[in-house]
N, C-alpha and C positions, 0 to 999 in steps of 0.2 A: 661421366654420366651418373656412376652411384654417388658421385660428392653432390650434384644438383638436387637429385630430389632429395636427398638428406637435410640439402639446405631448404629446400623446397617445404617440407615435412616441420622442420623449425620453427619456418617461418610464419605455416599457415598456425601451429603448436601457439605463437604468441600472439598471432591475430585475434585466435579464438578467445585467448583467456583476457583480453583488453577489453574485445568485446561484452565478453559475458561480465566480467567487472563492471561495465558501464552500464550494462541493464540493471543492476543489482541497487545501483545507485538510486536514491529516493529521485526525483524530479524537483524538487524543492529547496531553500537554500538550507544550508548549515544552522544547526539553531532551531530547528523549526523539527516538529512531528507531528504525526498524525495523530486526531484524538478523535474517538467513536463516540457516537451517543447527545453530542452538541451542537449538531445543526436543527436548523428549525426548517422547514418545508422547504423547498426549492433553492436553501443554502450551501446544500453539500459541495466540498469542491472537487469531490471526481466519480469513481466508479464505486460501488457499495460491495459487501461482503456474501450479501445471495447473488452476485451477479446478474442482475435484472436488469442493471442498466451502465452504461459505463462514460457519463459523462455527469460535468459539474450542472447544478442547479435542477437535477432530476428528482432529488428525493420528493416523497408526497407526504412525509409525516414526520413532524416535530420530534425530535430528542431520539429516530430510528438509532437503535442500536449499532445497526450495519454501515451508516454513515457517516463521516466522517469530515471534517475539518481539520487543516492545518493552521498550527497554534506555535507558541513560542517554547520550545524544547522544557519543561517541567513543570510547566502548569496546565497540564492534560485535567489530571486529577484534580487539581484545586475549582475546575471549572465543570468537574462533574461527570467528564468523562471517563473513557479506557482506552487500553492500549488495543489494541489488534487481536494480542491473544485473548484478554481477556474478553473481548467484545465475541469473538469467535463462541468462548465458551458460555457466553450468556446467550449466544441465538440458542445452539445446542440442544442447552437446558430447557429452552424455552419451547424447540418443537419436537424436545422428549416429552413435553404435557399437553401436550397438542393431539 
C-alpha cells in the first residue's frame, strides 16, 4: 500500500511538471517571437498587455505598445518594435505621466 501512493505521488510529480512545461511553451512555431508596438488596428494576433482583451484582431490603435505580432525570431527590433519586457516598461512609464 505505502509502495502505491508513492508510486502514485511520482506519478502525479511528472504529470504536473509536463504539464506546466507545456504551458510555458509559446503557441507559435520555433523561429518565430512576439514583437510589441507593430500592429496596426485590428492586426494584433492575440491578447494585449493591459489585458482588455484577449483575442486576435481586437486592438483599436495602430502601433499600441501593448500589442503584439508574431514576427520571424530577430527582426523584432529592425521592424520597430519590442520585446515584452521592454514594452511592459514603456506602458509603465507612460501611465507614471498620466
Amino acid at each position: 500500500m505505502k509502495n502505491k501512493a508513492l508510486t502514485t505521488a511520482a506519478l502525479a510529480a511528472v504529470i504536473a511538471g509536463t504539464l506546466s512545461m507545456s504551458i510555458a511553451q509559446p503557441s507559435f512555431a520555433a523561429g518565430k517571437e512576439k514583437c510589441y508596438g507593430i500592429s496596426k488596428a485590428g492586426q494584433n494576433d492575440c491578447s494585449n498587455l493591459a489585458g482588455t482583451h484577449s483575442c486576435a484582431a481586437q486592438s483599436t490603435v495602430d502601433f499600441d505598445i501593448g500589442e503584439y505580432k508574431v514576427v520571424d525570431a530577430g527582426t523584432c527590433e529592425a521592424l520597430g518594435g519590442y520585446s515584452k519586457e521592454k514594452a511592459r516598461a514603456l506602458l509603465k512609464a507612460q501611465e507614471s505621466e498620466s
